[in-house]
C-alpha positions in Angstrom: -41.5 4.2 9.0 -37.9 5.1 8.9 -35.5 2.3 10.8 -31.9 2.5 11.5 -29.0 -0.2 10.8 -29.7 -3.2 13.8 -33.3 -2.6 14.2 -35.3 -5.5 14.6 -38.4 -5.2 12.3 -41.5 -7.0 11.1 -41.9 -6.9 6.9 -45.3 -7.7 5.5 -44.8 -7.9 1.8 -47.5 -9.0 -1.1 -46.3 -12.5 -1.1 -45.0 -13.2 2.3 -43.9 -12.2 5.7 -40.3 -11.3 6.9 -38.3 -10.8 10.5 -35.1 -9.9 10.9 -31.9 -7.2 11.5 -31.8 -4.2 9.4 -28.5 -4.4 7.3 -26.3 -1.7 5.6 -27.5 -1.4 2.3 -27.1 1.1 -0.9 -29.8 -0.2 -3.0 -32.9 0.8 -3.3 -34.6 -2.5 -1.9 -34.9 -3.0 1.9 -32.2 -5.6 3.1 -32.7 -7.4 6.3 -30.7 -10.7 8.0 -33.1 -13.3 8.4 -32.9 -15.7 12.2 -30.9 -18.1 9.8 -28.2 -15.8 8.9 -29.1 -14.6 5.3 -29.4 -11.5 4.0 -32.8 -11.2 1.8 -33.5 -7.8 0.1 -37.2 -6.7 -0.4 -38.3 -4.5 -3.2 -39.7 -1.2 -1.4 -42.7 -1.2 -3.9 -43.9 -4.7 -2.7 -44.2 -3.7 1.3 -46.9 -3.4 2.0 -46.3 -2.8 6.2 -43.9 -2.7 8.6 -43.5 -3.1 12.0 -40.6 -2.0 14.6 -39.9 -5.2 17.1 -36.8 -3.9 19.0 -34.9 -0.6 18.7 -31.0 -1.4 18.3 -29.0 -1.2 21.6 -25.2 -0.8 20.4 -22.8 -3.3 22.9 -20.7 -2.0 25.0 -17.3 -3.6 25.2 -15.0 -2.3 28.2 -11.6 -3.9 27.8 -9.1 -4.5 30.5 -6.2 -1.6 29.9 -3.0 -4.1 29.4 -0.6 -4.1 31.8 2.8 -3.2 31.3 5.6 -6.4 30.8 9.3 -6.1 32.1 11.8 -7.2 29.7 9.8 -7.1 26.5 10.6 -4.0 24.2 7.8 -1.4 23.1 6.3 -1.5 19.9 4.0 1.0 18.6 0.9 0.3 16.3 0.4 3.1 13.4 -3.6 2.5 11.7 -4.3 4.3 8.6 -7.0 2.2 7.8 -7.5 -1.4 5.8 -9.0 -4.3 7.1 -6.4 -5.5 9.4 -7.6 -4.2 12.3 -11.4 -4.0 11.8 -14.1 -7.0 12.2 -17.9 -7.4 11.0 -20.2 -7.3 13.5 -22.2 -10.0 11.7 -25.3 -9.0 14.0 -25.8 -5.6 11.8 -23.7 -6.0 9.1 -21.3 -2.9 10.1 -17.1 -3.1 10.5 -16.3 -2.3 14.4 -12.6 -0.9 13.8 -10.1 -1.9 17.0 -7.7 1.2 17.3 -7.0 1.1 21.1 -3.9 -1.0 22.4 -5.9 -3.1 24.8 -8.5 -4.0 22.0 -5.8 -4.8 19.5 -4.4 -7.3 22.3 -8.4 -8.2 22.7 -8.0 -9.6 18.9 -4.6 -10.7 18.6 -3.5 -11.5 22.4 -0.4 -13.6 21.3 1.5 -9.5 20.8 1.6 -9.3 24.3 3.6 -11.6 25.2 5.9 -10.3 22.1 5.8 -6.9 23.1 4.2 -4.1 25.2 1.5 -2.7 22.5 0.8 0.9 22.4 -1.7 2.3 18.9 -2.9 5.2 17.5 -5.2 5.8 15.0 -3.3 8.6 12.1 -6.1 8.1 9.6 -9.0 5.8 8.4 -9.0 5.7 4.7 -9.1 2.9 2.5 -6.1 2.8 0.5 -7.1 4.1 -2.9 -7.7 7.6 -1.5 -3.9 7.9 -0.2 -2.6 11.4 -1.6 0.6 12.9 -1.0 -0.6 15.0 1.9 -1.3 11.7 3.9 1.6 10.4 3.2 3.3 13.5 4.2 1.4 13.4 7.1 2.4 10.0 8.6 5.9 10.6 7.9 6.2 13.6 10.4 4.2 11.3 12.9 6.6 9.0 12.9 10.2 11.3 12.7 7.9 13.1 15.9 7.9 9.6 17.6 11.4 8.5 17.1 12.7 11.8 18.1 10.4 12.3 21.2 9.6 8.8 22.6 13.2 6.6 22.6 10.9 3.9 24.0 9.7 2.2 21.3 12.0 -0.4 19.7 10.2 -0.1 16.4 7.0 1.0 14.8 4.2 -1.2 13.0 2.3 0.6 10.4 -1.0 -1.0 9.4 -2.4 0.2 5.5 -4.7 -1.5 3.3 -2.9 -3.5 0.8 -3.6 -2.1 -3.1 -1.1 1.2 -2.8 1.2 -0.6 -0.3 4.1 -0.3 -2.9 3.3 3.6 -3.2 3.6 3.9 0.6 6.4 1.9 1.6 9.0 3.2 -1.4 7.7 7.0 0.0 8.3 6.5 4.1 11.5 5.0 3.1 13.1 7.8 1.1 10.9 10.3 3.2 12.4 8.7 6.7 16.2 9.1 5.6 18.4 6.8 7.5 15.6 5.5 10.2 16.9 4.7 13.6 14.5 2.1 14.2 12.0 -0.5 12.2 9.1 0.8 10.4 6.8 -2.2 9.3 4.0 -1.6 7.0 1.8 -4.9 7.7 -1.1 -5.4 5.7 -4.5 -7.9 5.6 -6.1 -9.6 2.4 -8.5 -10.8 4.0 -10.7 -9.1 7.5 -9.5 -10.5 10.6 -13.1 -12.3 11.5 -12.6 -14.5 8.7 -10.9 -18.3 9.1 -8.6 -17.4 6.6 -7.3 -14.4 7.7 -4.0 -12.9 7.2 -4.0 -10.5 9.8 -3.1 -11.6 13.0 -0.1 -14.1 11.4 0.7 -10.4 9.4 1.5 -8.8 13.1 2.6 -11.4 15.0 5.1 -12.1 12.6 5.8 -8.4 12.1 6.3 -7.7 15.9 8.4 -11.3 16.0 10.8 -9.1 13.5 11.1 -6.1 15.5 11.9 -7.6 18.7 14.2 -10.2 17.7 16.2 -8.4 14.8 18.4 -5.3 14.9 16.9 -4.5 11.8 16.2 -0.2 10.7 14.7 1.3 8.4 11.3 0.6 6.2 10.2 -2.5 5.6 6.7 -4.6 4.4 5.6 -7.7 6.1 3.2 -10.0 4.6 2.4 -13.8 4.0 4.8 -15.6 2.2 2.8 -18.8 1.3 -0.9 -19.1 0.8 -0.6 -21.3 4.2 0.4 -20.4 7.3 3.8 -20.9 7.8 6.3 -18.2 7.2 6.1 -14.2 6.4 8.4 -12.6 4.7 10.0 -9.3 5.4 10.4 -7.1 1.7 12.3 -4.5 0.4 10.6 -1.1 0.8 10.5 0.3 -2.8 10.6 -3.4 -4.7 7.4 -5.2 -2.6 4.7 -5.2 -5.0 1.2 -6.9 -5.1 0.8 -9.4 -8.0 -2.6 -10.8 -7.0 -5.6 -9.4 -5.8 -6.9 -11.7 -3.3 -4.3 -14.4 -2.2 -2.5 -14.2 1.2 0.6 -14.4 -0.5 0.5 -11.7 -3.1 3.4 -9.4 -2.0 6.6 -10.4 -4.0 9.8 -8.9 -4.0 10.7 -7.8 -7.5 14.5 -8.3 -9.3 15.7 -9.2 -5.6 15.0 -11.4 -2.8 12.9 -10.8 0.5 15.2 -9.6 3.5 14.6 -11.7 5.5 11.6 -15.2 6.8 9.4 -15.1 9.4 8.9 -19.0 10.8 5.3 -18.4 12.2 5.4 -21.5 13.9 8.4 -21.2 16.0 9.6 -17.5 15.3 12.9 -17.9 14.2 14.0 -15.3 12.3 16.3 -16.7 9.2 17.6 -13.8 7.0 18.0 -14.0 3.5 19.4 -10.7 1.9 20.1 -8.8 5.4 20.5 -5.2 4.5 23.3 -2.8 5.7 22.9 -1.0 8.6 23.7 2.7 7.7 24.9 4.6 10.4 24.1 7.8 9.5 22.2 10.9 11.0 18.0 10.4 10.9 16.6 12.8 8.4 13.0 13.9 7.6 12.4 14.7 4.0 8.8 14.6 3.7 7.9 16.9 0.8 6.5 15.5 -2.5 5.7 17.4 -5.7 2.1 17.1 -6.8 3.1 18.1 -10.2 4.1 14.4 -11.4 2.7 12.0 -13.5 2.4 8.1 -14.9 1.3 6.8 -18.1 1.5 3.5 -19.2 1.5 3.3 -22.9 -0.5 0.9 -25.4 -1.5 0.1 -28.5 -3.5 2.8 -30.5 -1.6 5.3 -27.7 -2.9 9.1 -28.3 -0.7 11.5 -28.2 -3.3 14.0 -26.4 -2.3 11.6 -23.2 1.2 13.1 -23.7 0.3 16.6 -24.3 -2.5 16.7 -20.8 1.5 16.6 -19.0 2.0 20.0 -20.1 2.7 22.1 -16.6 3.9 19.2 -15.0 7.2 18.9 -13.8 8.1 15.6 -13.7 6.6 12.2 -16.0 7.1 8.8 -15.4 6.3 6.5 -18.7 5.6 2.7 -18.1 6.8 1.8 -21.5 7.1 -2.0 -23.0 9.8 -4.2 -23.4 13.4 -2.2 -22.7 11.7 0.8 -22.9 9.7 1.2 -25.6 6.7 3.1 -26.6 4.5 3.6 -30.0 6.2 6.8 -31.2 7.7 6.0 -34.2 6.3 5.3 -37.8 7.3 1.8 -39.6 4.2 1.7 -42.2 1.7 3.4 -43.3 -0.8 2.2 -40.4 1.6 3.5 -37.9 2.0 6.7 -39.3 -0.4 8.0 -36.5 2.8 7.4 -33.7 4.6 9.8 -35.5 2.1 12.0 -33.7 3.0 10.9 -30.3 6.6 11.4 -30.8 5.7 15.2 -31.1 4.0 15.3 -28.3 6.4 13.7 -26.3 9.1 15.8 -27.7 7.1 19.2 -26.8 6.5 17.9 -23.4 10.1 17.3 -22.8 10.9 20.7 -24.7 8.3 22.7 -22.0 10.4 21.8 -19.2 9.0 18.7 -17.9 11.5 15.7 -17.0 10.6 12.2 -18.4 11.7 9.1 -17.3 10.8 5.8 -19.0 10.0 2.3 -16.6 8.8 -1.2 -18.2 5.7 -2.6 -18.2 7.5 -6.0 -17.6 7.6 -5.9 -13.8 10.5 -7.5 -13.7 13.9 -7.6 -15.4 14.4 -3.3 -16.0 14.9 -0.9 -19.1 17.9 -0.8 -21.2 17.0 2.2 -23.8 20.2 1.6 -26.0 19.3 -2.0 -27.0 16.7 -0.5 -30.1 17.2 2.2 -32.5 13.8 3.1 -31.0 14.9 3.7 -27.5 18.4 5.2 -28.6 15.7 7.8 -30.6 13.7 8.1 -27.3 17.2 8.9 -25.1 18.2 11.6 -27.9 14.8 13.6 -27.9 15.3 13.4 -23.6 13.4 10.5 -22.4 16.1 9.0 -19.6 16.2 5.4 -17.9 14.8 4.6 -14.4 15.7 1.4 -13.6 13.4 0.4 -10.8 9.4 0.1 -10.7 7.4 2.5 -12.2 5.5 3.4 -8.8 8.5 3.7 -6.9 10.4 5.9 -10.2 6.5 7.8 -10.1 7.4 8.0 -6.2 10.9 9.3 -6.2 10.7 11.3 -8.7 7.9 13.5 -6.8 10.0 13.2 -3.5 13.2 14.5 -5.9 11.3 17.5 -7.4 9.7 18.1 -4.0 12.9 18.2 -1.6 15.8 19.1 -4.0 13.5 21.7 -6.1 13.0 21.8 -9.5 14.8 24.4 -10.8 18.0 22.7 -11.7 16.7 19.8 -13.9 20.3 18.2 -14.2 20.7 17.5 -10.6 17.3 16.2 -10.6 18.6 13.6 -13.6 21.8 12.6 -11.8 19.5 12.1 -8.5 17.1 9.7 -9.9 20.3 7.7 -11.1 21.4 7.5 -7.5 20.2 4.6 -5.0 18.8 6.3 -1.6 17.1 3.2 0.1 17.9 0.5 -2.1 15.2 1.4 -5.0 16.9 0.9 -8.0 17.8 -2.0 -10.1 21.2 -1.4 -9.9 22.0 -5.6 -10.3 19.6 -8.2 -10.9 20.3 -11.8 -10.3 18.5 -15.0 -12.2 17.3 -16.5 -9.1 15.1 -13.6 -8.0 12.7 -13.8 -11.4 9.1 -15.4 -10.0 10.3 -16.0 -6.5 
């Protein structure tokens, strides 16, 4: 007999007798929570019966529509998916995503006396399937909302955490001088859970919007492993150095704008930004034809020559801006091989760009006879991260064309939204 997820059922098995919830499962054994709370799975081949106790009734929920505040400013909720505003409905083992405003207040009811809450669901996709179109996508949605709908004081865009750098450096050259605050929020860990990030995440995000004149892009995430303060991060230099801790978003060769006091939300800024005041522009086009390649040791240079076609190539090289193309002995001769390769690329028509492996500090190509080699046969600095050079460079070729090649170069020089590593002081190394 064929049962659904939530089903109540009886297992008699060769060596004993089960009861309990049918639970999500992609194995081939039969996987069932138990009156205790623990999952057990049963290999298939040793049931020998079972038995349906009671068909699975889904809840439900009707939530009270949230009524309007006077005074407090508007704030609009953006989901793309992630964690942050989902829960495990422990009774069948499935994630219940919250999308509407008045079950988003339902799970974090401190926002409304922040702000008056309105959310829409864009997309639901877990952040490792992102593509260009998406973000392409989103970008429009939100120029559509800020020039349509003057209510809102600012915008909170909720992602899943792993491409977070990807998305926040594109919205922020994609939304050119943003009128209002764009905050991509973020959750390590789901929102049922103790330890949850998530509602400190928003509350602190919303905090930021309605107390700050602050525009433009921004990220929003734990700035301690407790719960204390958030900080508010750069767009294009927020990246995630760990892959579970609540406080894995650092800003990289610069400091965080500005600190969220979760306690008492005070707002203390840091490195406040300029306020352009300049006309909003949408420039939401991205070339698919771009690439990144990190190089290492034993490198092939058929990795080099699978870039043929492209238009654009982002290396993540080592040190200053390295990368094993150049024969010193006879066991390196093989590099030799990769400096062909790279030259032919470059010779096709695609533009390179070389980025450190480092993280932080930036490349300096004319340190080394190796890099000054590298600059002669085309390769050019990009002095920022090498998702957000992989980023720009894509936005470049897709909204200034890619026919003239040297305007492209001088572009990636230039700073749009504060991307580039322009200066970097001691103080901001490990912050």
């Amino acid at each position: 007999m064929e049962f659904q997820q939530g089903d109540k059922i009886k297992v008699i098995a060769k060596d004993r007798e089960y009861e309990g919830i049918v639970m999500p499962n992609e194995t081939e054994n039969l996987v069932i929570k138990l009156d205790n709370g623990y999952n057990v799975g049963i290999d298939k081949k040793n049931i020998v019966k079972t038995e349906l106790i009671e068909k699975f009734k889904p809840v439900e929920r009707k939530e009270e529509e949230p009524e309007p505040k006077k005074g407090l400013p508007s704030i609009l909720i953006l989901h793309t998916g992630g964690t942050i505003a989902s829960k495990v409905d422990y009774r069948t083992g499935g994630v219940i995503a919250r999308f509407e405003p008045e079950e988003i207040l339902n799970m974090f009811p401190e926002l409304k006396e922040i702000a008056n809450i309105d959310s829409k669901l864009m997309t639901n996709v877990w952040s490792e399937n992102i593509t260009f179109k998406h973000l392409k996508k989103w970008a429009e949605l939100i120029a559509d909302v800020i020039k349509k709908n003057g209510a809102f004081k600012g915008i909170i865009m909720t992602q899943g955490t792993d491409v977070l750098t990807s998305t926040s450096a594109a919205l922020a050259l994609m939304l050119q001088n943003c009128p209002i605050p764009v905050i991509l929020v973020g959750a390590q860990r789901s929102s049922d859970r103790g330890s949850s990030d998530a509602a400190m995440n928003l509350i602190c995000a919303a905090e930021f919007i309605a107390k700050t004149d602050f525009t433009g892009v921004a990220v929003c995430m734990h700035e301690k492993e407790d719960d204390t303060f958030c900080h508010i991060l750069p767009p294009c230099k927020a990246r995630k150095m760990h892959s579970s801790r609540r406080d894995a978003f650092r800003p990289i060769n610069t400091k965080a704008y500005a600190r969220v006091d979760y306690n008492t939300r005070e707002i203390e800024w840091v490195d406040k930004p300029e306020i352009k005041q300049a006309e909003f522009k949408l420039m939401p086009e991205m070339e698919e034809k771009v690439g990144l390649v990190k190089t290492y040791v034993n490198f092939n240079p058929k990795l080099f020559e699978a870039f043929k076609g492209y238009k654009g190539l982002i290396i993540e090289g080592t040190g200053l801006g390295q990368a094993p193309v150049f024969t010193q002995d006879k066991d390196s001769e093989q590099n030799e091989l990769n400096f062909n390769a790279l030259k032919e690329l470059i010779e096709s028509g695609t533009i390179v760009f070389m980025t450190t492996q480092t993280i932080y500090g930036s490349v300096q190509m004319h340190v080394y006879s190796a890099g000054v080699d590298l600059v002669k046969a085309g390769v050019m600095e990009a002095k920022m991260l090498a998702e957000t050079a992989y980023i720009k460079l894509a936005w470049l070729l897709g909204n200034f064309g890619n026919k003239d090649k040297e305007k492209i170069k001088e572009l990636m020089q230039k700073d749009f939204v504060g991307e580039t590593f322009a200066r970097i002081e001691e103080d901001t190394f490990l912050i």
